[in-house]
TIZA-412512 format. One record per residue: x, y, z of N, C-alpha, C in turn; residue in one letter. Coordinates in steps of 0.1 Angstrom, whole numbers, plus 5000, padded with zeros to 4 digits. Atoms other than C-alpha are relative to their C-alpha. Layout:
% residues N
XYZXYZXYZA/...
***
This chain:
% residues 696
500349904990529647861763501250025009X/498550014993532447991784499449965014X/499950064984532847951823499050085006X/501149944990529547991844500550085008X/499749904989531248101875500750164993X/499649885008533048341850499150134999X/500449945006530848481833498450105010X/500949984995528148501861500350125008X/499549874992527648871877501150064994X/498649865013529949031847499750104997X/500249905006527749281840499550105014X/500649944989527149391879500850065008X/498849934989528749631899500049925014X/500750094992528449351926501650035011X/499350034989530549311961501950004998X/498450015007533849201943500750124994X/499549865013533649501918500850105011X/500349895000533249731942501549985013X/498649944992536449621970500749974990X/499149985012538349561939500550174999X/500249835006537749951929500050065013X/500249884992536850141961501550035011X/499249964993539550281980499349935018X/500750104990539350052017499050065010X/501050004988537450282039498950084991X/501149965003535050412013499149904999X/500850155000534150052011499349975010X/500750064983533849992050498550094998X/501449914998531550342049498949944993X/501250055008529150202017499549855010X/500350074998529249892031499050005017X/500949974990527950032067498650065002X/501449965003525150202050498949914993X/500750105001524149902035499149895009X/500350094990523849682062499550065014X/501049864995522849962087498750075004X/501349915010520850172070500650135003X/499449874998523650472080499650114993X/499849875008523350802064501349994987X/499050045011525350792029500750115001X/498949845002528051102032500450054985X/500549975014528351271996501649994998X/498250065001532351172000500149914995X/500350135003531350871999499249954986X/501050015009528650861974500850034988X/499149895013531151111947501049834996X/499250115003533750801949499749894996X/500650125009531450481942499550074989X/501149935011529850751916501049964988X/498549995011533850781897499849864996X/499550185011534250371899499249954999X/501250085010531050271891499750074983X/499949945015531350501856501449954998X/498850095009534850381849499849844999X/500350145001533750051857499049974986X/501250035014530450081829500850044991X/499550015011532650251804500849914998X/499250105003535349981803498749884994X/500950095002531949761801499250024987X/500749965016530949931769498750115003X/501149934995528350151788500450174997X/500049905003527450501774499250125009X/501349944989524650611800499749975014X/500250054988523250581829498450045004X/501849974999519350571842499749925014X/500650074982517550511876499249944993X/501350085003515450221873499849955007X/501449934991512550211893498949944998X/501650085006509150011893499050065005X/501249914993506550251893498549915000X/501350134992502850111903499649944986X/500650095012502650011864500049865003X/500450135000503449661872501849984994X/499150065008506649691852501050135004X/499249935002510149861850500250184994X/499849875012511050251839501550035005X/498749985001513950371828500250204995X/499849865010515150771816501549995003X/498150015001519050751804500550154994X/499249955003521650981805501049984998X/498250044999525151011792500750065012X/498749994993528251011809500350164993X/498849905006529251301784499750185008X/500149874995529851641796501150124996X/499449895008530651931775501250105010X/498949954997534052111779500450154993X/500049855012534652521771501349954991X/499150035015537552401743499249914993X/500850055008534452221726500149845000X/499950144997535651891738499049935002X/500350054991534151621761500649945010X/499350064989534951451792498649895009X/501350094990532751151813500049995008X/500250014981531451201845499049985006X/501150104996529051071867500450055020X/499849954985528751241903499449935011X/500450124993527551101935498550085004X/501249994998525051361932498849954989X/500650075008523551201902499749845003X/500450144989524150861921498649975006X/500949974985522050951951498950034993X/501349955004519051141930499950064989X/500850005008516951141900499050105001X/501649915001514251361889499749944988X/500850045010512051181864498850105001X/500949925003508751341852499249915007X/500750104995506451191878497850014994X/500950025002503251291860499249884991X/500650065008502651051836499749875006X/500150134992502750751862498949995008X/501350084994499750611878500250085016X/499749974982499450781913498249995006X/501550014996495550721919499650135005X/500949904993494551081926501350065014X/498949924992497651171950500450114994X/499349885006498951451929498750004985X/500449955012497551661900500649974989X/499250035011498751581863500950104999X/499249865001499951931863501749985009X/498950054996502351801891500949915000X/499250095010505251711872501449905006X/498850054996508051641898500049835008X/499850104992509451331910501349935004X/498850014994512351171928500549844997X/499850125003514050881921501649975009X/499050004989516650751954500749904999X/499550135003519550501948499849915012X/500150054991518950191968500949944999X/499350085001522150071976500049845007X/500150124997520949731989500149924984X/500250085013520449641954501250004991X/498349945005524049621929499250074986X/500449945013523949861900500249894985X/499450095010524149671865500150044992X/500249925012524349731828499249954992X/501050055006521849671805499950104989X/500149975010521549751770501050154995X/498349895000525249991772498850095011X/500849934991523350141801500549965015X/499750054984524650161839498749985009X/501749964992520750101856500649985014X/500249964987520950221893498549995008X/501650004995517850051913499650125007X/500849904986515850281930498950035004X/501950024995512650381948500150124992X/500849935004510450621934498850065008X/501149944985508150911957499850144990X/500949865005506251221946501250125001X/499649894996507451581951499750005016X/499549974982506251591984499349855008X/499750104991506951251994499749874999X/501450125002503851001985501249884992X/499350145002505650661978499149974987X/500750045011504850601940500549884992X/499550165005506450261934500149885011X/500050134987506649921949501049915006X/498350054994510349861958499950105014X/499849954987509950131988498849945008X/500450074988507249962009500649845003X/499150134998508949612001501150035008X/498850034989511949732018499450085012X/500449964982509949892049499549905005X/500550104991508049602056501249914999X/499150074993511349402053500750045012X/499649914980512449652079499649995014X/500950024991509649592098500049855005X/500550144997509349222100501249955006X/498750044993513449212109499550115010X/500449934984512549452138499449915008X/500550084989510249272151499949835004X/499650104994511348942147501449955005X/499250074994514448962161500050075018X/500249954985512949182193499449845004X/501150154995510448842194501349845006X/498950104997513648582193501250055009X/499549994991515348772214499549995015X/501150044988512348762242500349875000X/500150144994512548382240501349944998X/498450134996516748302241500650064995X/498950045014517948352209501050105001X/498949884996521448572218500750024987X/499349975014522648532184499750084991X/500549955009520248682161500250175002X/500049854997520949082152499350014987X/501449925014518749062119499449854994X/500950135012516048812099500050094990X/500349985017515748852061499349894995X/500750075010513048782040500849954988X/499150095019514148542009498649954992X/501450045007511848491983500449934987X/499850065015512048241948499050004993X/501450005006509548311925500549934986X/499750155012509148021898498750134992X/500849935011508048211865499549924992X/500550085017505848051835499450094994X/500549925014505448151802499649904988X/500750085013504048031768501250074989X/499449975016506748031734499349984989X/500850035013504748071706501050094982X/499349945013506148121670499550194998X/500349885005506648521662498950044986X/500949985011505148521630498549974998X/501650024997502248371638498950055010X/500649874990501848621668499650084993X/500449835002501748881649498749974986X/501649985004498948761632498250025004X/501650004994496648781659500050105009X/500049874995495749121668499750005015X/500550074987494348991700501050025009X/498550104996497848851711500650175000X/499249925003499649201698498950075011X/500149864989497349431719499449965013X/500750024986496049251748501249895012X/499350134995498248931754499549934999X/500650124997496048691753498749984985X/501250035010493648511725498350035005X/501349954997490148711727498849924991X/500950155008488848421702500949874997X/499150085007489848101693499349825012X/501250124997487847771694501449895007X/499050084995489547471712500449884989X/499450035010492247291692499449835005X/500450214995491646861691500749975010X/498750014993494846811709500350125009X/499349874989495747011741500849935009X/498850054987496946891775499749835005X/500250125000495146591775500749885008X/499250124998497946301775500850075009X/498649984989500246511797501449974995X/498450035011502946461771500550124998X/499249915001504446781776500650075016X/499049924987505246871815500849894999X/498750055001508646761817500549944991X/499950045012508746661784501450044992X/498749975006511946671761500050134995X/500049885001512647031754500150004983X/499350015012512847141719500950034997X/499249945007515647241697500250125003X/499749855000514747571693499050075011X/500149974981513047621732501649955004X/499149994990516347491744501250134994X/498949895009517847721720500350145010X/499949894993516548011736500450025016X/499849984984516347891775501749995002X/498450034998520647841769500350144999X/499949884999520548221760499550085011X/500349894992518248351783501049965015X/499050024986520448171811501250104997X/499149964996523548321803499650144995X/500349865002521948651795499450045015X/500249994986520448651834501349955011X/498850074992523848471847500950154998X/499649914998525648801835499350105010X/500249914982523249011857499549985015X/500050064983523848801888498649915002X/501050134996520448601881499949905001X/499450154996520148271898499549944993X/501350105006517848101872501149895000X/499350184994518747741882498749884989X/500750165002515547491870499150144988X/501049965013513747551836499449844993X/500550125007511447291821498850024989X/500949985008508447221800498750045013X/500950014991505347321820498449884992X/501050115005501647121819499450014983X/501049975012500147281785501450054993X/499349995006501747261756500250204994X/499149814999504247591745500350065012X/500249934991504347651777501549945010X/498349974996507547701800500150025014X/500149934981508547741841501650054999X/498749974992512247911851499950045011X/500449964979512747911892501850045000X/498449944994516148091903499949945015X/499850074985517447981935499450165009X/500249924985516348191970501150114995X/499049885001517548601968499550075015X/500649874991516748881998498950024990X/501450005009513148961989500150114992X/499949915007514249321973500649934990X/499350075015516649141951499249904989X/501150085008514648891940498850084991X/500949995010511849101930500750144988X/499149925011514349311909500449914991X/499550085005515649001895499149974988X/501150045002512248881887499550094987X/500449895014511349201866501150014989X/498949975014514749211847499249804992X/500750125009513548811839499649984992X/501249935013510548911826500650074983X/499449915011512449191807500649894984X/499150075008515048931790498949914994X/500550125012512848651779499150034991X/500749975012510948881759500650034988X/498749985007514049011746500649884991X/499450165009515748631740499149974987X/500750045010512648531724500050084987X/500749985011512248751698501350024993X/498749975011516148751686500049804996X/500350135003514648361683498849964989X/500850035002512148411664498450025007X/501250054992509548351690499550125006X/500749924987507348551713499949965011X/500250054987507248521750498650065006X/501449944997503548531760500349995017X/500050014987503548641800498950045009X/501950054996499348661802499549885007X/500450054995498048521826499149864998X/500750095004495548321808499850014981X/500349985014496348351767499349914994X/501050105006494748081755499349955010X/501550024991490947981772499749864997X/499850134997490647621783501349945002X/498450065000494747581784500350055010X/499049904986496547621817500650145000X/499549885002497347941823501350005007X/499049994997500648071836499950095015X/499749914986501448191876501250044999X/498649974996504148301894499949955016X/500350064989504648071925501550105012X/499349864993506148341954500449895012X/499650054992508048111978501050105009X/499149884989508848312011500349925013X/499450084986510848212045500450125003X/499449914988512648412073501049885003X/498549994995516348382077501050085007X/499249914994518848502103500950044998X/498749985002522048632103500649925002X/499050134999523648312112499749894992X/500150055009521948142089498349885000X/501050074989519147972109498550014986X/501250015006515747932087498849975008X/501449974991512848012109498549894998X/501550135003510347762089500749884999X/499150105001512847492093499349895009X/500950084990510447192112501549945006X/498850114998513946992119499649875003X/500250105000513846632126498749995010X/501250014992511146682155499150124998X/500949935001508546932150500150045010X/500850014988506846932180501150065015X/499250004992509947002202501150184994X/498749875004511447312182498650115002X/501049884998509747602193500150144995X/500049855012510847882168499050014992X/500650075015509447662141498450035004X/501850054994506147602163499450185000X/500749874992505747992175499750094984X/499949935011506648102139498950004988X/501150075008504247892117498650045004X/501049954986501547982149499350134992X/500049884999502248362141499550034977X/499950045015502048272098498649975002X/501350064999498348112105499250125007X/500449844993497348472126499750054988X/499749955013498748662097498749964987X/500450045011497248472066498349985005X/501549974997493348462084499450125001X/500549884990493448792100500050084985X/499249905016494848952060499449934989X/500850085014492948672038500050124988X/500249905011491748962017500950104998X/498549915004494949142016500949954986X/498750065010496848842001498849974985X/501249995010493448801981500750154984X/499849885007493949121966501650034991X/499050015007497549071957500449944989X/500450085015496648851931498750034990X/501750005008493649041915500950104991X/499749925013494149171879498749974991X/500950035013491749121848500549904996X/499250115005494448891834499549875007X/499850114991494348681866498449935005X/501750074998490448651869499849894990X/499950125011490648401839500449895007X/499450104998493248191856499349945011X/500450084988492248171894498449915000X/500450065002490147881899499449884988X/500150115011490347701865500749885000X/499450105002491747441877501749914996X/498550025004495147501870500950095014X/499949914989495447741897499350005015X/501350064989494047781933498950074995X/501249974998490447911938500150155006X/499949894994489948271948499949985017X/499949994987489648171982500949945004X/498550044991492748182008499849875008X/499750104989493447912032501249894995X/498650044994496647732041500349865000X/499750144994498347402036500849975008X/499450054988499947192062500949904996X/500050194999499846812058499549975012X/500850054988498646582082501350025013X/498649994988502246562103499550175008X/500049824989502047012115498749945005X/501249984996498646972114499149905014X/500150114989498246672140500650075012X/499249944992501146832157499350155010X/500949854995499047182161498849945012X/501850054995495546972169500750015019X/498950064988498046832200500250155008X/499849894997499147182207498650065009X/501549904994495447342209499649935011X/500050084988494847052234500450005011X/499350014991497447122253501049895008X/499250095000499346842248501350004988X/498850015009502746732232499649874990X/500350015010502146672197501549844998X/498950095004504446372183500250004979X/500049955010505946362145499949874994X/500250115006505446092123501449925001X/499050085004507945842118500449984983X/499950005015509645882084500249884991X/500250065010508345682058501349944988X/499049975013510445522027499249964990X/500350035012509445471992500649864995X/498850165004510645101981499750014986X/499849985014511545121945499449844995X/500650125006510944731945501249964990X/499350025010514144701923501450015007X/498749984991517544611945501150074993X/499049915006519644801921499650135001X/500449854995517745141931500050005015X/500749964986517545281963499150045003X/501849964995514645331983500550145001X/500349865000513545701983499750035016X/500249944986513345882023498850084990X/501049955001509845992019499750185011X/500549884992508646362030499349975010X/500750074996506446372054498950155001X/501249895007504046672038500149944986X/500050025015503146622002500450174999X/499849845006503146941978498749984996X/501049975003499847041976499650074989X/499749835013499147261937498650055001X/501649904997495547361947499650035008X/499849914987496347531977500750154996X/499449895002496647901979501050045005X/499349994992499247932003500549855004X/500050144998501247562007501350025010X/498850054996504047472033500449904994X/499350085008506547312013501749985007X/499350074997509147212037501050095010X/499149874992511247512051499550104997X/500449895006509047772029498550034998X/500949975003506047902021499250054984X/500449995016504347881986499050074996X/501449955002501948151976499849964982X/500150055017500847991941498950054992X/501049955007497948231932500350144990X/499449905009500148531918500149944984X/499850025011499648591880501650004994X/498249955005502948591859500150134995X/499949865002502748921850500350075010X/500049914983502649031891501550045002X/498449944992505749191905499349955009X/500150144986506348961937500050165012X/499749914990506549291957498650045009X/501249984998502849331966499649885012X/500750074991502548991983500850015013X/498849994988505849002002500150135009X/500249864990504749362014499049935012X/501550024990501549192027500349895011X/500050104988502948882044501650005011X/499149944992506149042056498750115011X/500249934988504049312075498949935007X/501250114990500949072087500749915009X/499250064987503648872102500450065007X/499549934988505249122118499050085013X/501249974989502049242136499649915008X/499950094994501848912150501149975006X/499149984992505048932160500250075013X/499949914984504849202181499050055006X/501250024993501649152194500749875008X/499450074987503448832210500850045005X/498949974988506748992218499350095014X/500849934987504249262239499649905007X/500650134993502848952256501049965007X/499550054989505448782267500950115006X/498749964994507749052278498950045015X/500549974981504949092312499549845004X/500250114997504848712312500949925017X/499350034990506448582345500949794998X/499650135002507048232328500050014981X/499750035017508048252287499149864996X/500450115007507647912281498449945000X/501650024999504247862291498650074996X/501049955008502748152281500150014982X/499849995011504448112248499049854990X/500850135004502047732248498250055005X/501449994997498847872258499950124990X/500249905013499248172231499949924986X/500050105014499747882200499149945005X/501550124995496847692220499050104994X/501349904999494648032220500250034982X/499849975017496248112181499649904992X/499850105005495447772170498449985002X/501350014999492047792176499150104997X/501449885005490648122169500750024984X/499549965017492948092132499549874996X/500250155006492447702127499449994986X/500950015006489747782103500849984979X/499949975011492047862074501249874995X/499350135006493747522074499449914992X/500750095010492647312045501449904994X/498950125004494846982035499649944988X/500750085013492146862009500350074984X/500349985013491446931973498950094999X/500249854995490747311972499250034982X/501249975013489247271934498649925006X/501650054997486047081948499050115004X/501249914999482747231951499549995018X/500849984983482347081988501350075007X/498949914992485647291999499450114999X/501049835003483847591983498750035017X/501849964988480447522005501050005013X/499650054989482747422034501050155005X/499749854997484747752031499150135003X/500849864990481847992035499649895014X/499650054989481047772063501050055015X/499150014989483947832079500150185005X/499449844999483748232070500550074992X/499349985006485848252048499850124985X/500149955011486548522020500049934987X/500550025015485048451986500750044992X/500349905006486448701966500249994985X/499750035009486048581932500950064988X/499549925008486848881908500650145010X/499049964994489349161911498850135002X/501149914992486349401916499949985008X/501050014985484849201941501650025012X/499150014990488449171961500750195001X/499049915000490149521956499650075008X/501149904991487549781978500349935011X/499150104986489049522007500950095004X/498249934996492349752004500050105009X/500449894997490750012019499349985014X/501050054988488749862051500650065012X/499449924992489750012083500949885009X/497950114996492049672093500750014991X/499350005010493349692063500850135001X/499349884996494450062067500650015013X/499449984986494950002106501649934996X/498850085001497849742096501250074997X/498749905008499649952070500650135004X/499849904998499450282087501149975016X/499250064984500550122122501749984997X/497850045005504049982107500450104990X/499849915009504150262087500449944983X/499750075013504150082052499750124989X/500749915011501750292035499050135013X/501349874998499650652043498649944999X/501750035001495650602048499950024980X/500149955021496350832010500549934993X/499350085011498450591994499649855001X/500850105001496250312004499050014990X/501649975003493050461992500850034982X/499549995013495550561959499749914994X/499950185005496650161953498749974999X/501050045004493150091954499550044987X/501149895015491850381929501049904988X/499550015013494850261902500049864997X/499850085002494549921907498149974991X/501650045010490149931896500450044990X/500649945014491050161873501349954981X/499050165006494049911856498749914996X/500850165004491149641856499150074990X/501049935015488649911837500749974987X/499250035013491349991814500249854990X/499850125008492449631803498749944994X/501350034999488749521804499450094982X/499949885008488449841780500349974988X/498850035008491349751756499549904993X/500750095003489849451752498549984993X/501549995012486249481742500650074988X/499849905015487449791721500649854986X/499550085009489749491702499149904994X/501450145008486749201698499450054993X/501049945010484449481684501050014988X/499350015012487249541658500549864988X/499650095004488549221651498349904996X/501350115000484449041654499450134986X/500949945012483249351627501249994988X/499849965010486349401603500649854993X/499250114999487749041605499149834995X/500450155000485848751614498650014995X/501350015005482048881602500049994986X/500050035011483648941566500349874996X/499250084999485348611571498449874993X/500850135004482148401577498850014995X/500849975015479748621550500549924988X/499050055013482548531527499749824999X/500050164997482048121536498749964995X/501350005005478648161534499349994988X/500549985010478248301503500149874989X/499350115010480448011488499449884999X/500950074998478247801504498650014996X/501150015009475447921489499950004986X/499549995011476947941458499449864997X/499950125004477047541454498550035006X/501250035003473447551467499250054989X/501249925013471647761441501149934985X/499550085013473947561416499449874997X/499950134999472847261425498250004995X/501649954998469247431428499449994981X/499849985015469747541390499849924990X/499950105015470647231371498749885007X/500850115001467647051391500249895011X/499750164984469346801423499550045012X/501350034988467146731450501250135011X/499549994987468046931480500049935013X/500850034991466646741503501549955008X/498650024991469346671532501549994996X/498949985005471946871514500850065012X/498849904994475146951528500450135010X/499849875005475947271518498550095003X/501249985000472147341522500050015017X/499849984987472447271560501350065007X/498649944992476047421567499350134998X/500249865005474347771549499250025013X/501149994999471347731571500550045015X/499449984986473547701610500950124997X/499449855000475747991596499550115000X/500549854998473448241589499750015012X/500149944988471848171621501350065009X/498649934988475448221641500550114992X/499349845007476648531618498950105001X/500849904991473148661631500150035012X/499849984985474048601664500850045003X/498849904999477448731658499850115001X/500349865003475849041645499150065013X/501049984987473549021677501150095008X/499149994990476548971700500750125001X/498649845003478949291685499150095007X/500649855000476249531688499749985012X/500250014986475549421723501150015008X/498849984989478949421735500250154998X/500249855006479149771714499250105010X/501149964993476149901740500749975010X/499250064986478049731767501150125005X/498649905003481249971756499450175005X/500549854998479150291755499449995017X/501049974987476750231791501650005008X/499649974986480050231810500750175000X/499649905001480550571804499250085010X/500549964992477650641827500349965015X/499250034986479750481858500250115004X/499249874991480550741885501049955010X/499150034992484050671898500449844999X/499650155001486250351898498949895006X/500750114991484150141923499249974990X/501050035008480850181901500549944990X/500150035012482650161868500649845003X/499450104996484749851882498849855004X/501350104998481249661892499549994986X/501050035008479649741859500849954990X/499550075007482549621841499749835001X/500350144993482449281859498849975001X/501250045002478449291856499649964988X/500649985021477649391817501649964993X/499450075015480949371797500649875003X/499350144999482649081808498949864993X/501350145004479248831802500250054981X/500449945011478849091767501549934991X/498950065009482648961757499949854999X/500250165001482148591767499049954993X/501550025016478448611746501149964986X/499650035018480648691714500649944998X/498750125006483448471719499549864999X/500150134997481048181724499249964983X/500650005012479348271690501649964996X/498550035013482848291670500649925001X/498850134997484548001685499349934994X/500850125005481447781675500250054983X/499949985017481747971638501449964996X/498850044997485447891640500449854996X/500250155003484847511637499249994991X/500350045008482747551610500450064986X/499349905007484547801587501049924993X/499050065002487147671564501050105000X/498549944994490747731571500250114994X/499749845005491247961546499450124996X/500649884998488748151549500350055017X/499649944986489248191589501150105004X/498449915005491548491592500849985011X/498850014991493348401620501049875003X/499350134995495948141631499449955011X/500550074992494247891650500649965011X/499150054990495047741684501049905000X/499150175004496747411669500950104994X/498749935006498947661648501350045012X/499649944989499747871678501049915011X/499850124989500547581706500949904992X/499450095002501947331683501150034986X/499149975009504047491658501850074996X/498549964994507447531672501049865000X/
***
């Protein structure tokens, strides 16, 4: 492998590239629009346009394409060349700055929930120079937002960078009300830890399921699963480390930090965490990620499953969204330091985080609801659909103290004694890491651990960047008519600390008495992504977003329409695939067993041998019944398929999905998994879960 630092950020038009190449004051100018937010002058723009195309051709790059994450969930790209016809029938390659600056993609075919007509074809696509251009597949990709013809915000990298806009406004108006002379900006930083499942290619593509859904829509549970725990952190294979050595230096070229990759809890299954980016970068990073390890894997052989929950009873796969606030000097806002109780950024900050995450429950709810992700949350591998907040006992003591109106004290730090004078003792934390908490303080950060892996990180960090910032400047307004800071800033975390308290939980968030104990407290339920998404819409919910200007009342009321009508679809996709696969597949499968089975009985019948507590006589007898109830189950989910046609409008059809088909799919898969174990192998037409999970 050649030289990390070399090789890393080779394929990016990144900070070096660009004072290398730019002439010195085209540089100052980009660079004051960056950091700014200046007006980009088309002088300016024309000149990074030249050396960022001489830069990609020397790089082997033939094109160039805005890419853009429209509300699919995922990446788009539309490439053009460099080339540009010459009247002597030549060419020549050019690349202007008004091609830079703006795109026109075809914006009809993208998800807009009812903002625009299909007929309305135009759309815009704006470079964001906060992000560096890269190259990708001989391709210059130039990030950028994505907005309607007249205006409507149709992707999810432009409210990500307004609410980072927002949350630095107002938290450095707030730190500058209480001292801080240093701070001229906070930035969000976000690391989002991905898991995925490697499963052998060939054996993917034997299961139609896998090829059109992502995930196994049948498939009985193997003998061996996660059991012994002999696979998190487990020795990597051969050909898993094969690929994770590729996909690093295939993410190390475009500036991705992936740092820590291991085995996860269930076997096949995988984590990569990149170090802390600015939260735009990161969730750019995050999607190219994605992009590559589907890519790596399959020049390996393998598939990269990134479903939420592909195999049923096996841990499914998140994406843990760790977010902080950092200044321009360097300062980390969730940083407790050696005393808690005595740092008062830390104290007002965390205060303003506990506001936020009660007052938005069903916001950050909603940021994790898919069809995918209704499998995972609450199985036990995941949190529980309901929000609330870890601490540890140390804040949490510290807070109690607070609401009292007393000074809190911090624990005395613990050590771990190894017991073994040739090791050293371990300096103990003094929080654990909580994994069945929706939201965990983990030390200087905050862990939201209920996003599926499929999620773009951009949805949650819109919601807890601007919920904090409304907390923000709801206290900066407070104390700036305070005649004493310090005091009113201890009776506002006394008054915050008691009307939020409720959403602090330290326990074990899988139990049934945290459940009872959360409605109790009030707390949102919201199990499935029906029941949570019509939340998006509520008039705090729209007060929030419309107030900091994130989103339109319309482009609220949109994200809601496309996000039910995402969960119909998949939901959709899905039955359509069981009825196929349960009529052309697995009902010939276990006629065909049957018959063979009855075969040796009427032979046996034939020459005269008792039946009497035969075999073959009792295996015929439990099949027919289950290949009736198979036959039951199809035609019932079949009826399932057709009644939602009578839905009027997402909401409805979005309830009756979640009422009738979902039970009508779980009926048939509970028939075929039990026919599944009694079926012989080669008659069963699919690769089993033992093949799947353990054949790499």
């Amino acid at each position: 492998m050649r030289d990390v630092p070399e090789i890393f950020g080779s394929l990016v038009f990144n900070d070096d590239v660009m004072s290398a190449r730019l002439p010195r004051e085209i540089y100052k100018s980009l660079h004051k629009t960056i950091e700014e937010g200046t007006a980009l002058d088309i002088t300016v723009a024309n000149a990074v346009a030249a050396a960022m195309k001489d830069w990609a051709i020397e790089k082997g790059a033939t094109h160039y394409t805005h890419w853009f994450q429209p509300l699919t969930g995922i990446t788009a790209e539309k490439h053009d060349s460099f080339l540009t016809p010459q009247p002597d029938g030549r060419v020549i390659m050019e690349f202007s700055g008004k091609e830079l600056i703006k795109g026109e993609p075809d914006a009809s075919s993208f998800p807009s929930g009812g903002l625009r007509e299909t007929f309305e074809a135009r759309g815009y696509t704006a470079w964001d120079p906060t992000s560096y251009a890269f190259i990708k597949d001989d391709s210059l990709c130039i990030p950028t937002i994505f907005c309607s013809f007249g205006g409507e915000v149709l992707d999810k990298k432009t409210p990500l960078i307004r609410s980072m806009e927002e949350i630095n406004a107002k938290a450095v108006r707030l730190l500058r009300i209480m001292g801080d002379e240093q701070v001229t900006r906070v930035n969000t930083t976000v690391g989002p830890e991905q898991e995925y499942f490697l499963v052998d290619k060939e054996t993917y593509k034997k299961r139609r399921d896998l090829v059109l859904t992502g995930r196994t829509l049948f498939g009985a549970k193997p003998p061996k699963g996660q059991e012994l725990d002999d696979h998190y952190f487990g020795v990597i294979k051969p050909r898993v480390m094969a690929f994770m050595q590729e996909l690093n230096v295939e993410l190390w070229k475009l500036g991705v930090y992936a740092k820590t990759e291991h085995n996860e809890a269930a076997p096949a299954q995988h984590e990569l965490a990149p170090v802390f980016a600015t939260a735009n970068i990161a969730a750019d990073h995050n999607q190219l990620t994605m992009e590559i390890m589907k890519k790596v894997a399959d020049r390996h052989g393998l598939a990269c499953l990134l479903h939420e929950k592909p195999f049923q009873g096996v841990s499914g796969s998140g994406k843990h969204n760790n977010w902080s606030l950092s200044t321009n000097y360097g300062k980390n806002l969730f940083k407790p330091g050696k005393k808690p109780q005595d740092n008062k950024t830390f104290l007002v900050c965390l205060c303003a985080v506990i506001e936020a995450v009660d007052k938005y429950q069903d916001l950050l709810r909603i940021t994790a609801a898919s069809a995918g992700n209704d499998h995972r949350l609450g199985a036990s591998e995941a949190p529980p659909a309901i929000i609330s907040m870890f601490l540890g006992d140390e804040l949490t003591e510290i807070l109690e103290a607070i609401e009292r109106g007393e000074h809190g004290e911090n624990k005395k730090a613990e050590t771990v004694l190894t017991g073994v004078e040739v090791l050293p003792d371990v300096k103990k934390d003094t929080t654990d890491r909580n994994r069945t908490s929706p939201l965990a303080f983990t030390g200087n950060k905050f862990e939201f651990r209920m996003l599926g892996s499929t999620f773009s990180i951009a949805d949650v960090n819109i919601v807890l960047n601007t919920a904090v910032a409304d907390a923000f400047e709801r206290l900066a307004d407070r104390l700036e008519g305070a005649k004493d800071i310090e005091a009113e800033l201890d009776k506002w975390m006394s008054e915050t600390i008691t009307a939020h308290k409720r959403i602090i939980y330290n326990g074990n968030n899988y139990t049934q008495e945290w459940i009872d104990e959360a409605h109790r407290r009030g707390l949102f339920d919201l199990k499935s992504t029906a029941d949570a998404v019509p939340h998006f819409v509520s008039e705090k919910n729209v007060g929030l977003f419309t107030k900091h200007k994130i989103f339109t009342k319309s482009e609220i009321v949109s994200r809601c329409e496309i996000m039910l009508e995402n969960y119909c679809k998949v939901l959709h996709i899905e039955a359509l695939t069981m009825l196929e696969m349960a009529r052309k597949d697995i009902l010939p499968a276990v006629v065909s067993y049957t018959n063979e089975a009855a075969k040796s009985v009427k032979l046996k019948k034939d020459i005269g041998i008792s039946l009497e507590n035969d075999a073959a006589l009792d295996l015929c007898g439990k099949l027919s019944a289950l290949t009736n109830s198979l036959y039951e189950k199809t035609n019932a989910l079949e009826a399932a398929i057709d009644g939602e046609n009578k839905a009027t409008g997402s909401l409805e059809a979005s309830a009756y999905y979640r009422d009738e088909l979902v039970p009508a799919m779980n009926a048939l898969r509970a028939v075929a998994d039990e026919l599944e174990t009694m079926v012989a192998e080669k008659h069963w037409p699919y690769p089993t879960y033992s093949e799947l999970l353990f054949n790499i």
